[in-house]
PyMOL CGO cylinders between C-alpha atoms (Angstrom):
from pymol import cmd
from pymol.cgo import CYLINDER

trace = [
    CYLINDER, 16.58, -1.78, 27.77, 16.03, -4.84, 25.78, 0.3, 1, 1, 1, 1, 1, 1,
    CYLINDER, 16.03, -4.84, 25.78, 16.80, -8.38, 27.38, 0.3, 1, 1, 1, 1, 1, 1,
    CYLINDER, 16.80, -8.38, 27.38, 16.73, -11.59, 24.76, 0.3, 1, 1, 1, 1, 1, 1,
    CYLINDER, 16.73, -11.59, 24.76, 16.16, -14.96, 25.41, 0.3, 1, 1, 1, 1, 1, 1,
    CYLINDER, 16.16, -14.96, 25.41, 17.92, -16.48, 22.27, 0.3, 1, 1, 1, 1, 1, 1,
    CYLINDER, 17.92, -16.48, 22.27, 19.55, -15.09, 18.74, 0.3, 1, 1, 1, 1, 1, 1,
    CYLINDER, 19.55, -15.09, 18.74, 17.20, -14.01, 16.52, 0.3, 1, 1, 1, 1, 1, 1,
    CYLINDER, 17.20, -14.01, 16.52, 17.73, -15.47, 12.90, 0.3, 1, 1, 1, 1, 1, 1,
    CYLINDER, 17.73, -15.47, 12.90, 17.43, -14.05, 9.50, 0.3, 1, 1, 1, 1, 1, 1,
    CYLINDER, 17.43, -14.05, 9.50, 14.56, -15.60, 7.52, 0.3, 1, 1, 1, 1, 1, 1,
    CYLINDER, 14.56, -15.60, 7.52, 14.96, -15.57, 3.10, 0.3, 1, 1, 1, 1, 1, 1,
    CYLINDER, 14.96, -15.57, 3.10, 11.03, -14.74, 2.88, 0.3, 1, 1, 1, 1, 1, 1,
    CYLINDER, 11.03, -14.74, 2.88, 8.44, -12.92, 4.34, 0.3, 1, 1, 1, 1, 1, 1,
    CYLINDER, 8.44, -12.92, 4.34, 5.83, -14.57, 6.43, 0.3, 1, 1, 1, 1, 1, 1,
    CYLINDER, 5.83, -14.57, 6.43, 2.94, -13.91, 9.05, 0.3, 1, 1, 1, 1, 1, 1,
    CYLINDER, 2.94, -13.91, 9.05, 4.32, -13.65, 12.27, 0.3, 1, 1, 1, 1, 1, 1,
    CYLINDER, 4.32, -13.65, 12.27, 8.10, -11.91, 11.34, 0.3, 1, 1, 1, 1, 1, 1,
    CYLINDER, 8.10, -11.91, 11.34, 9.77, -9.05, 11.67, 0.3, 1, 1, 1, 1, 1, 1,
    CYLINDER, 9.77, -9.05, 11.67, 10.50, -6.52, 8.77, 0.3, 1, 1, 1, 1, 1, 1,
    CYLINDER, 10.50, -6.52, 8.77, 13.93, -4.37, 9.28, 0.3, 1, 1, 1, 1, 1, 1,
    CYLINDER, 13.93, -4.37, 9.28, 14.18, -1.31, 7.33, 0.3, 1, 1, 1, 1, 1, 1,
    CYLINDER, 14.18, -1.31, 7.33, 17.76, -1.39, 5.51, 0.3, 1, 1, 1, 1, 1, 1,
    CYLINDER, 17.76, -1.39, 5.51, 20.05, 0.98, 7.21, 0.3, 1, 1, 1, 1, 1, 1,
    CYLINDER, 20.05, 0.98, 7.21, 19.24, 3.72, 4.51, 0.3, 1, 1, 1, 1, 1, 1,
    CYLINDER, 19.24, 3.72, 4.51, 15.76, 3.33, 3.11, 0.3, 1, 1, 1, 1, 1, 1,
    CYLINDER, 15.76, 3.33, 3.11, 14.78, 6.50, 1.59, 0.3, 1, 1, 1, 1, 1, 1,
    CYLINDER, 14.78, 6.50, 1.59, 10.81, 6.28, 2.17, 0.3, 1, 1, 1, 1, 1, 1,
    CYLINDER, 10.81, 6.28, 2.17, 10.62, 8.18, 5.79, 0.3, 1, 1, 1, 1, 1, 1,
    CYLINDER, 10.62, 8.18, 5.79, 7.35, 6.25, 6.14, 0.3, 1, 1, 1, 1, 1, 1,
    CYLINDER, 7.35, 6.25, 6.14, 9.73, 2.95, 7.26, 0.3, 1, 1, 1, 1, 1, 1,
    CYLINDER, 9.73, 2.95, 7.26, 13.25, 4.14, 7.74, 0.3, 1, 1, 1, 1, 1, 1,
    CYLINDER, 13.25, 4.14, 7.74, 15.12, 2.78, 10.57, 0.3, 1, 1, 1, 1, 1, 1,
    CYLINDER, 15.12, 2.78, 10.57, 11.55, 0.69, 11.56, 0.3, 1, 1, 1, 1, 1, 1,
    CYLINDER, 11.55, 0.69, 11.56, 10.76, -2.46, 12.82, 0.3, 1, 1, 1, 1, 1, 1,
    CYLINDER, 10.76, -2.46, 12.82, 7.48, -3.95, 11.41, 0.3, 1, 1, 1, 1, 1, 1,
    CYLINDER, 7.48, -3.95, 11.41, 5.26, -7.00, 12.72, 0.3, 1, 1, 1, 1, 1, 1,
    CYLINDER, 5.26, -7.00, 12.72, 3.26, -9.02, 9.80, 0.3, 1, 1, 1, 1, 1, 1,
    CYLINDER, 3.26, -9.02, 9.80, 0.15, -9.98, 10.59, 0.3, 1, 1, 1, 1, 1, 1,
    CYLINDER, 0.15, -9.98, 10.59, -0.83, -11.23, 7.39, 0.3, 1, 1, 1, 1, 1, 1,
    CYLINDER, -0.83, -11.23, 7.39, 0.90, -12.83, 4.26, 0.3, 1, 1, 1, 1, 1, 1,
    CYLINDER, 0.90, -12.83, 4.26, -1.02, -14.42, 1.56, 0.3, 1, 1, 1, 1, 1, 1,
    CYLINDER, -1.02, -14.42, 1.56, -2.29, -13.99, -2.21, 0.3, 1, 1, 1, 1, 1, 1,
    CYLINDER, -2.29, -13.99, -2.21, -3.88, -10.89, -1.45, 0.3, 1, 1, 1, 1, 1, 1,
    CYLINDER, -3.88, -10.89, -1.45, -1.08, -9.27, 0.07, 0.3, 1, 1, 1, 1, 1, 1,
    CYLINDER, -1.08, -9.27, 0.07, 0.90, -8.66, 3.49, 0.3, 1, 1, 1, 1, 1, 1,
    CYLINDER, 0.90, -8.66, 3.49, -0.57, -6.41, 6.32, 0.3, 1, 1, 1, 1, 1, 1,
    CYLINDER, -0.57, -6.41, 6.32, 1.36, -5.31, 9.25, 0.3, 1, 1, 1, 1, 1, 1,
    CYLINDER, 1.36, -5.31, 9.25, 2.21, -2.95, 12.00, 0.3, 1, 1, 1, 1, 1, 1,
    CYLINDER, 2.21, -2.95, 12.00, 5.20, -0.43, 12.27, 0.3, 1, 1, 1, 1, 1, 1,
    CYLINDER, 5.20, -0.43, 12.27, 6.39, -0.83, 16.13, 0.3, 1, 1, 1, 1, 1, 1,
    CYLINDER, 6.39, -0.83, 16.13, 8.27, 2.01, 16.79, 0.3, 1, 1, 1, 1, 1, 1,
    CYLINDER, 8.27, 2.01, 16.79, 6.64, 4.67, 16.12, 0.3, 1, 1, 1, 1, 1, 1,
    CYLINDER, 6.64, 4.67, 16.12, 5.02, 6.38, 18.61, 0.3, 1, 1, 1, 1, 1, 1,
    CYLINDER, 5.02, 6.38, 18.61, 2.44, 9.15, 18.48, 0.3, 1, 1, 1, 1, 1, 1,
    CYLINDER, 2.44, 9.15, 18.48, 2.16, 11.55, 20.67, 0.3, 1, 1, 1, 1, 1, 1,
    CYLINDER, 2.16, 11.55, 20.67, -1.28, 10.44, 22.13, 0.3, 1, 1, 1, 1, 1, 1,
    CYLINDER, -1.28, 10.44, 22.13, -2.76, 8.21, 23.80, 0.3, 1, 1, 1, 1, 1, 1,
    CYLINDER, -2.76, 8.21, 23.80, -5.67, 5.66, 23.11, 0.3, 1, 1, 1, 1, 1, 1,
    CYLINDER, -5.67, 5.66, 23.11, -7.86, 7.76, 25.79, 0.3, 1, 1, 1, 1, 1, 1,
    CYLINDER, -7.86, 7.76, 25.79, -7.37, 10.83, 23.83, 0.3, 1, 1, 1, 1, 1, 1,
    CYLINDER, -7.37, 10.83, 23.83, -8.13, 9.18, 20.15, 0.3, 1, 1, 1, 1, 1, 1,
    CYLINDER, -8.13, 9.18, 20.15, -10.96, 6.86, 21.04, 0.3, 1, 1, 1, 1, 1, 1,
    CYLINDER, -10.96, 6.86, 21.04, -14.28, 8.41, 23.17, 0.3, 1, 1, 1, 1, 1, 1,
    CYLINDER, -14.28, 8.41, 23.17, -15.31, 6.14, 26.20, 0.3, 1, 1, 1, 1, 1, 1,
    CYLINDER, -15.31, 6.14, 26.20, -12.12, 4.68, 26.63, 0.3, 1, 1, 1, 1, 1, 1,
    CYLINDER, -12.12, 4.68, 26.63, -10.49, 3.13, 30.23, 0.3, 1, 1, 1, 1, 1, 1,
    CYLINDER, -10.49, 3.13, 30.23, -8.72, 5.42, 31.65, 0.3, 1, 1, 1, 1, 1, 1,
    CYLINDER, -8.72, 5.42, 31.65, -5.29, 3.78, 30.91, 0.3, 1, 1, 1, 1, 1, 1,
    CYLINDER, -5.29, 3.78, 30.91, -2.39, 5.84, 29.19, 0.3, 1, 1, 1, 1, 1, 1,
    CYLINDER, -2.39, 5.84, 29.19, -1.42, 3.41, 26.66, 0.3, 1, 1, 1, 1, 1, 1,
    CYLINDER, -1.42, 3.41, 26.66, 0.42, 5.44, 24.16, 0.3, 1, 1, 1, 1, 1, 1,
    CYLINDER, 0.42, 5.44, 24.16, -0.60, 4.77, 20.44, 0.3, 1, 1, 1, 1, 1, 1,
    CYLINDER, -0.60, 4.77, 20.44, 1.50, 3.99, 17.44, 0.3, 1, 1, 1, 1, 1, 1,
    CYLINDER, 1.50, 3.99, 17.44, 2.01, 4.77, 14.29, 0.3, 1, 1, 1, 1, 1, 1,
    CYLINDER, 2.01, 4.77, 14.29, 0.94, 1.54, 12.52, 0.3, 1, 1, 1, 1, 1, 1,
    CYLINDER, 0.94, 1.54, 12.52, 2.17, 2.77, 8.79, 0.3, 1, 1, 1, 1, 1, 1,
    CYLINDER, 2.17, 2.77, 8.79, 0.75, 4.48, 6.04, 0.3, 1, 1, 1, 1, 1, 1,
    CYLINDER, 0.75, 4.48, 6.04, -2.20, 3.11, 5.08, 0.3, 1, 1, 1, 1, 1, 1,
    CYLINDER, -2.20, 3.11, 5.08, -5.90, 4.22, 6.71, 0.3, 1, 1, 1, 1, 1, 1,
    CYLINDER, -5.90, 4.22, 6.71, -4.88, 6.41, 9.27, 0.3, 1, 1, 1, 1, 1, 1,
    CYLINDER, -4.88, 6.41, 9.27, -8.06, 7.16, 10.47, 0.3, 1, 1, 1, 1, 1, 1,
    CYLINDER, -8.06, 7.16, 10.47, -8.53, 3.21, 11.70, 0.3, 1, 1, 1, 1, 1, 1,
    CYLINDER, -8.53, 3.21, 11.70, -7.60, 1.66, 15.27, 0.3, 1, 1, 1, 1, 1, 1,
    CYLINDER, -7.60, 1.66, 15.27, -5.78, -1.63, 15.46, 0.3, 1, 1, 1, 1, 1, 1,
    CYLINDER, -5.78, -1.63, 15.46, -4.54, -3.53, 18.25, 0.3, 1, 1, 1, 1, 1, 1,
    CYLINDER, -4.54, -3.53, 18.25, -2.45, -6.55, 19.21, 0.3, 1, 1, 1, 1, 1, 1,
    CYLINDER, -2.45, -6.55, 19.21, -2.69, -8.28, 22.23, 0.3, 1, 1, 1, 1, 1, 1,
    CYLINDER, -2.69, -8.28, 22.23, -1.86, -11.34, 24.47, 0.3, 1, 1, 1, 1, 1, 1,
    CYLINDER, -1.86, -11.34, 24.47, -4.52, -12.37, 26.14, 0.3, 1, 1, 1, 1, 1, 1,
    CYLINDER, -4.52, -12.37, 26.14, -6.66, -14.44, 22.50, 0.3, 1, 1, 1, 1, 1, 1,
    CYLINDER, -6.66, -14.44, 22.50, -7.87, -16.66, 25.92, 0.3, 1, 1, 1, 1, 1, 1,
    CYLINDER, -7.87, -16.66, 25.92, -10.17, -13.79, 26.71, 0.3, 1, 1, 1, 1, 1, 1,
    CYLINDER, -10.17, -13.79, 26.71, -10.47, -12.21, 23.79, 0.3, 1, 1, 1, 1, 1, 1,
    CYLINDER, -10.47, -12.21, 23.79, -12.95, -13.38, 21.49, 0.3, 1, 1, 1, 1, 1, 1,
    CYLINDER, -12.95, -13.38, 21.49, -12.43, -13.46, 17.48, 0.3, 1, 1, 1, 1, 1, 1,
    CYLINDER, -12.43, -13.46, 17.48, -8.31, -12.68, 18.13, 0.3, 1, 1, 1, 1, 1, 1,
    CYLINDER, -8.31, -12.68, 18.13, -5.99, -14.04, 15.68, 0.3, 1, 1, 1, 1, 1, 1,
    CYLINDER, -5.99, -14.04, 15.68, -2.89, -15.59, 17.08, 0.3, 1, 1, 1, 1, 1, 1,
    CYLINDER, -2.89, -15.59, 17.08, -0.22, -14.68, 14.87, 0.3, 1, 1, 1, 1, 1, 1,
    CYLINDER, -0.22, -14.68, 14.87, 2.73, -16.23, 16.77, 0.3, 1, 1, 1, 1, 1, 1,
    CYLINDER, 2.73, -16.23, 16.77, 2.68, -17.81, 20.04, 0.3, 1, 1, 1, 1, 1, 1,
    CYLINDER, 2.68, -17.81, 20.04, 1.19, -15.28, 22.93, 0.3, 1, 1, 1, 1, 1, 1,
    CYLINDER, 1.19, -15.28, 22.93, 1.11, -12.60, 20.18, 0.3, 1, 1, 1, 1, 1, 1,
    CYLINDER, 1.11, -12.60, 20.18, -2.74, -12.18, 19.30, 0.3, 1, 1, 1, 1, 1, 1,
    CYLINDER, -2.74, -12.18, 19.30, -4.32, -9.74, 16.17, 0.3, 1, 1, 1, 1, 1, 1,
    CYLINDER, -4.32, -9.74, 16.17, -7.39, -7.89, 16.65, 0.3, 1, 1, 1, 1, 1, 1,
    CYLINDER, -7.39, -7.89, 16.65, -10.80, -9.34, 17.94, 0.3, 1, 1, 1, 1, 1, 1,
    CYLINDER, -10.80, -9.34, 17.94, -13.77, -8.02, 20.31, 0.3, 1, 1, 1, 1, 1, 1,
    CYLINDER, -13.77, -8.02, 20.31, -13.00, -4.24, 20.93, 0.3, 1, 1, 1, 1, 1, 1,
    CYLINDER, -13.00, -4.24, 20.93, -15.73, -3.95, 22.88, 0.3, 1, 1, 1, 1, 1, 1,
    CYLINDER, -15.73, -3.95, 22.88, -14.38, -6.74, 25.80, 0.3, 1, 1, 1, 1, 1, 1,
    CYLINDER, -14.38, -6.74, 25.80, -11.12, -5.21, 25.50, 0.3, 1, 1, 1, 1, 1, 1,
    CYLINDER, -11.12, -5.21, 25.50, -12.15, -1.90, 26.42, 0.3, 1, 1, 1, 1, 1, 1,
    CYLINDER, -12.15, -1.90, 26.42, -14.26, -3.87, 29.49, 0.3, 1, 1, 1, 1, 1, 1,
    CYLINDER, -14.26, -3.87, 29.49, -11.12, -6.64, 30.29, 0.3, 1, 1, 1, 1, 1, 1,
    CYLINDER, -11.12, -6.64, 30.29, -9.06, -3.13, 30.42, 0.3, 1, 1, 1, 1, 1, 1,
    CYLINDER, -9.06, -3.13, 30.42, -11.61, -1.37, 32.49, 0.3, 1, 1, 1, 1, 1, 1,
    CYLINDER, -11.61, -1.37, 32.49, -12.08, -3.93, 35.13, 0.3, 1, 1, 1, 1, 1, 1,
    CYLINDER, -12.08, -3.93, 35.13, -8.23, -4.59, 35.23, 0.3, 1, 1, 1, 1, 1, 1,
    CYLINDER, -8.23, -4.59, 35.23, -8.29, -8.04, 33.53, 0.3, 1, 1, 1, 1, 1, 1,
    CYLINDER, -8.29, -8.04, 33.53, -5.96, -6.90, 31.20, 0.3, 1, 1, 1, 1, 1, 1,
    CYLINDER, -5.96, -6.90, 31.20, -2.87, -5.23, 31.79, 0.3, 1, 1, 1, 1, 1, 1,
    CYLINDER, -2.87, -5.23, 31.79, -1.91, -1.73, 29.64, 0.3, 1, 1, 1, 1, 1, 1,
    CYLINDER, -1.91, -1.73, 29.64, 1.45, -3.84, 28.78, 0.3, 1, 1, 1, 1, 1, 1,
    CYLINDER, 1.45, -3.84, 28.78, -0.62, -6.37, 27.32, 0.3, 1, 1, 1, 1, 1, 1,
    CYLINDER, -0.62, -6.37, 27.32, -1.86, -4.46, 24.56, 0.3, 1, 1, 1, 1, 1, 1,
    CYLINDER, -1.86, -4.46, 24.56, -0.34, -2.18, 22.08, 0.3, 1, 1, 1, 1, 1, 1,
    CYLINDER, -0.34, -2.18, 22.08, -2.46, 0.23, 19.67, 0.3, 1, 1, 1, 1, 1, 1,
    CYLINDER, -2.46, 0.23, 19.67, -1.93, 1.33, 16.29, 0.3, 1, 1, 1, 1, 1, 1,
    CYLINDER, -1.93, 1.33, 16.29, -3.53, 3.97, 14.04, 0.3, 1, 1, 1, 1, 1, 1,
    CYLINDER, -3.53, 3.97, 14.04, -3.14, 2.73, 10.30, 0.3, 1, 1, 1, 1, 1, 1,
    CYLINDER, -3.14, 2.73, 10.30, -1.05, 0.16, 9.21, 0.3, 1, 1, 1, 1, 1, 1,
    CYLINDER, -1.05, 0.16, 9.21, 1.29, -1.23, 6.63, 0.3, 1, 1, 1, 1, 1, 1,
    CYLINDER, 1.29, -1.23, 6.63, 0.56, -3.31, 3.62, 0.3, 1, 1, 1, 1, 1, 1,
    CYLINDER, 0.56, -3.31, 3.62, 1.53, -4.01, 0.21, 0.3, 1, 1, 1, 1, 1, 1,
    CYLINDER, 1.53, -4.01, 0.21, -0.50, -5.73, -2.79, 0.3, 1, 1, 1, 1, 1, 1,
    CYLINDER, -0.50, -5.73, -2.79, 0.25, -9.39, -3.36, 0.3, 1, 1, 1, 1, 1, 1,
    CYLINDER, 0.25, -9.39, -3.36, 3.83, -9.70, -4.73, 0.3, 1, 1, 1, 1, 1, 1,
    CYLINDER, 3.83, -9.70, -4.73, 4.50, -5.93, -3.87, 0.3, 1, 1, 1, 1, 1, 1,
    CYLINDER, 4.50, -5.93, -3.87, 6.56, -6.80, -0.81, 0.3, 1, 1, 1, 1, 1, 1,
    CYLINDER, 6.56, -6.80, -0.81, 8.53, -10.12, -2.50, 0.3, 1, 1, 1, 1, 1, 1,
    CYLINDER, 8.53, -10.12, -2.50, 9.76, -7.69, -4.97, 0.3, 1, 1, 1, 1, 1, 1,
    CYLINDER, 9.76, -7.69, -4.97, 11.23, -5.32, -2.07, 0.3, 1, 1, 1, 1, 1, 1,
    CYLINDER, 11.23, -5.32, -2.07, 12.82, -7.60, -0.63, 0.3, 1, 1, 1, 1, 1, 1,
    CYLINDER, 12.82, -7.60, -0.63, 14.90, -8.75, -3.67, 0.3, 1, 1, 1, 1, 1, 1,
    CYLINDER, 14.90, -8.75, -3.67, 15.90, -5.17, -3.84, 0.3, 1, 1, 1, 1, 1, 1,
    CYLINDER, 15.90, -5.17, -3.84, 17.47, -5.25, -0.52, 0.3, 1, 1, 1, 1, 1, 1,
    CYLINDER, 17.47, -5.25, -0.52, 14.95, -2.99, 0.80, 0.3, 1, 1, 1, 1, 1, 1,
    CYLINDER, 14.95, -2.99, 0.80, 14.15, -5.24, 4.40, 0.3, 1, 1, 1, 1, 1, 1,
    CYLINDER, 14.15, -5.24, 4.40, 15.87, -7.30, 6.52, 0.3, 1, 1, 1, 1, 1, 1,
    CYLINDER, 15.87, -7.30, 6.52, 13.37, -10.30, 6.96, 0.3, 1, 1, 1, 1, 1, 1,
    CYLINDER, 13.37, -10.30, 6.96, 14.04, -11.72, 10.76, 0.3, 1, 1, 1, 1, 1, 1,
    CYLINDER, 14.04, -11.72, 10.76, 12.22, -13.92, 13.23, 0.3, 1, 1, 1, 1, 1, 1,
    CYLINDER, 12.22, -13.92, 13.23, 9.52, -12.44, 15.90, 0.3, 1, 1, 1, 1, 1, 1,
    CYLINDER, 9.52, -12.44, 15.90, 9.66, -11.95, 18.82, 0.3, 1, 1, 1, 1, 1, 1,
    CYLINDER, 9.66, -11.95, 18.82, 7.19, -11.17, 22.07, 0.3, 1, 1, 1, 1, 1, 1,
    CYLINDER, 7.19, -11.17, 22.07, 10.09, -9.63, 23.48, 0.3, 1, 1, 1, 1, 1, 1,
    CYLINDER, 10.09, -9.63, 23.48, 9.93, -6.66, 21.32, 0.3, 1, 1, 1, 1, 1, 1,
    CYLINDER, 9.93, -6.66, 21.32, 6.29, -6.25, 20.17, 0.3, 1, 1, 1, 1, 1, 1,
    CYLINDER, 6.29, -6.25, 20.17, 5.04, -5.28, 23.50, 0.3, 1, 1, 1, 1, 1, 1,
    CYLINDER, 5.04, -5.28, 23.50, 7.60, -3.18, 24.71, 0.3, 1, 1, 1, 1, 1, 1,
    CYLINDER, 7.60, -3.18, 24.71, 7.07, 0.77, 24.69, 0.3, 1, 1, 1, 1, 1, 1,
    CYLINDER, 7.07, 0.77, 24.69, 10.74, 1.46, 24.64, 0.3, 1, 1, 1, 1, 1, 1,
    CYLINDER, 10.74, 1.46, 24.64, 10.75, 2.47, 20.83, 0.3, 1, 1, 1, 1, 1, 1,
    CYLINDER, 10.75, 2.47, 20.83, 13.64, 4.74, 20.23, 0.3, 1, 1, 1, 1, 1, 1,
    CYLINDER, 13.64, 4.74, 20.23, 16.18, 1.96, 19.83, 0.3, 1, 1, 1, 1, 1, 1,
    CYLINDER, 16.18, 1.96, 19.83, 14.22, -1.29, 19.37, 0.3, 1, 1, 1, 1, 1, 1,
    CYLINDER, 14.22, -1.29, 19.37, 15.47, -1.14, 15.36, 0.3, 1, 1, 1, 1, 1, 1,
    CYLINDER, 15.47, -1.14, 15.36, 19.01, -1.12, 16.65, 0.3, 1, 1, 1, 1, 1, 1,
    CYLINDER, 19.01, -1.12, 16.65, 18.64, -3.91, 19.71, 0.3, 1, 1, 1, 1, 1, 1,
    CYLINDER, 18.64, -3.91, 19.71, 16.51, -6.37, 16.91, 0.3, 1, 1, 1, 1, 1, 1,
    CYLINDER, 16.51, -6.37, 16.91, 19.88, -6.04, 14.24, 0.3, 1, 1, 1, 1, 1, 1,
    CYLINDER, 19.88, -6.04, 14.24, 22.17, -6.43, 17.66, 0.3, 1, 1, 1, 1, 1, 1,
    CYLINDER, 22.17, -6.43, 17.66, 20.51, -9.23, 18.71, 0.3, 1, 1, 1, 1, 1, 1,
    CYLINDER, 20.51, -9.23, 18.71, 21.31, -11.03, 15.39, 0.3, 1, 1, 1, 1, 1, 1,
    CYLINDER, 21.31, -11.03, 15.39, 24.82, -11.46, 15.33, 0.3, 1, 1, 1, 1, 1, 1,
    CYLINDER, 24.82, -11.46, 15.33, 28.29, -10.08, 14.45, 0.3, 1, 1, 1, 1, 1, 1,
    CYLINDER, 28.29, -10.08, 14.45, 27.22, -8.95, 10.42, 0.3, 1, 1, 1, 1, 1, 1,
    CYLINDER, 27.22, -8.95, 10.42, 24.38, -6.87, 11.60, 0.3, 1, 1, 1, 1, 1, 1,
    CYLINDER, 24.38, -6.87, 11.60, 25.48, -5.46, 14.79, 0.3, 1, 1, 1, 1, 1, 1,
    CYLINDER, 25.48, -5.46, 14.79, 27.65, -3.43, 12.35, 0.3, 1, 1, 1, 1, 1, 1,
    CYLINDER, 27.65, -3.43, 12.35, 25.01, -2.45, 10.46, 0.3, 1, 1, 1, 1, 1, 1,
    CYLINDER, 25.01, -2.45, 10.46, 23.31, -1.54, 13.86, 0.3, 1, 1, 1, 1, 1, 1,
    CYLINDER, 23.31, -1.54, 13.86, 26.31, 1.28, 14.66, 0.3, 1, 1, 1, 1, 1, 1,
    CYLINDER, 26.31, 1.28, 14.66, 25.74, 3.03, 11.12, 0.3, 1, 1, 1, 1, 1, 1,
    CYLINDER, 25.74, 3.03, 11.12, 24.87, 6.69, 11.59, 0.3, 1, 1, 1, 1, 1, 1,
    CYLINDER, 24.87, 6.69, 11.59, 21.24, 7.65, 10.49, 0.3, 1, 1, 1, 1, 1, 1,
    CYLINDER, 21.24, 7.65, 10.49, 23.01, 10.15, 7.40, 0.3, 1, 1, 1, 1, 1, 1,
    CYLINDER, 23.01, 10.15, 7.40, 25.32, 7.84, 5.44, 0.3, 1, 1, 1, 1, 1, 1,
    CYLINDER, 25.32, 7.84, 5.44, 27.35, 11.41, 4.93, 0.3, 1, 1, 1, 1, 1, 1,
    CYLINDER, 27.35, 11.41, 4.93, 28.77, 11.09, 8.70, 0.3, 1, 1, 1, 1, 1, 1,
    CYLINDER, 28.77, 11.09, 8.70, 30.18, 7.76, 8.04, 0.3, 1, 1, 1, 1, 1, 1,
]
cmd.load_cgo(trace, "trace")
């Protein structure tokens, strides 16, 4: 179950640090019905992380040498599945993290994360792994959202970190007011509407 602090809003642009909402029916089953963090928004493109989209694995079973934790591991999107990625909140013991948004931290020392982890510095809810990510070329994304293809919307901690998946796209479009909690009650075939 989801709790919120405050409304999230709609934004008109993308930008590090949001949320992506797949429109209710994107056709690409890479991103339909997902919920994607941007870490990264610039010139040379956007980068990001699908967050509901579990695997079923954990990081003990993907990466040799690991803590014995059972973090479960994520889809991240498309792109290089064969890489790890992480986001964290702990950048204050994390060397070379990247804070995206506030207490929401990119990447940075694997190495003392696996030992923070390890020696129980760092929680298992702290963290959350990806294999792969998202990302489009620069201007790729601008043009998808002019065709309606995402719902751009303001981050939130809240969501990135939790490990209840199955209906985080629904509670992010619930949390943002009347319009979209409609959209949130659409069935997944547009035929049973």
């Amino acid at each position: 179950m989801f709790y919120f602090r405050t409304v999230q809003k709609q934004l008109q642009s993308p930008e590090a640090g949001c949320f992506l909402l797949s429109e209710p029916y994107m056709a690409d089953d890479n991103f339909r019905s997902t919920v994607l963090f941007l870490c990264e928004h610039n010139n040379n493109g956007t980068f990001g992380f699908v967050l509901n989209r579990p695997l079923d694995l954990t990081i003990n079973q993907a990466v040799q040498d690991f803590p014995e934790i059972k973090a479960q591991l994520f889809l991240g999107g498309p792109v290089q599945n064969d890489t790890l990625h992480f986001l964290h909140s702990r950048g204050d013991l994390i060397e070379d993290s990247i804070e995206v948004i506030e207490g929401v931290f990119w990447g940075g020392d694997f190495d003392k994360l696996k030992e923070l982890l390890d020696t129980k510095q760092i929680a298992e809810d702290e963290v959350k792994f990806f294999l792969g990510y998202s990302g489009w070329d620069n201007g790729q994304l601008e043009t998808e959202c002019e065709e309606k293809a995402w719902i751009i919307v303001e981050a939130s901690s809240d969501y990135i970190f939790s490990n209840e998946s199955n209906n985080m796209w629904r509670a992010v479009l619930k949390n943002m007011g009347d319009k979209f909690k409609l959209l949130s009650n659409l069935p997944d075939d547009p035929s049973l509407n």
